[in-house]
C-alpha positions, 0 to 999 in steps of 0.5 A: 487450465491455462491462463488466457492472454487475449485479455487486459484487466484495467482497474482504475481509483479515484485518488482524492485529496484536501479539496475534493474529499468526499464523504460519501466515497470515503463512507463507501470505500471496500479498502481498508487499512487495519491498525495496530490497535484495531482500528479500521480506516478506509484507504479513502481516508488514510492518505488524504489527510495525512497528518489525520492517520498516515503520517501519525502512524509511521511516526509511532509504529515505523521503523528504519531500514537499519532497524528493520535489518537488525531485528529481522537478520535480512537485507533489504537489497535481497528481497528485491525483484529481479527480472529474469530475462528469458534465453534467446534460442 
């Protein structure tokens, strides 16, 4: 089974933010983000309003890259994505 490449997928969001916010949407979001403490928030919601949720949970749970190489033993730089450019024949 080979992947057909005649065809485009495009998606698209609606991104709100304080002056168009709408409840409904956020009420109807299928995206969420799971908290540390279990706490379910729509994507819709999270960003939004950021001093609401985001900026509260990075403040709280966020760590620097120098933290997270020290406790995890890894480089950040070697998890990078690097494009392979084919051969030319």
């Amino acid at each position: 089974m080979g992947v057909d490449s005649r065809f485009l997928s495009k998606k698209g969001i609606l991104l709100q933010d304080k002056y168009n916010y709408d409840i409904e949407r956020v009420r109807r979001c299928c995206i969420h983000y799971l908290m540390p403490g279990g706490k379910i928030i729509p994507f819709c919601a999270f960003n939004v309003i950021p001093e609401l949720y985001r900026d509260l949970i990075q403040k709280q749970y966020g760590i620097s890259i120098e933290e997270w190489e020290r406790r995890t033993g890894r480089k950040l730089t070697d998890d990078l994505y690097r494009r392979i450019e084919p051969e030319e024949q």
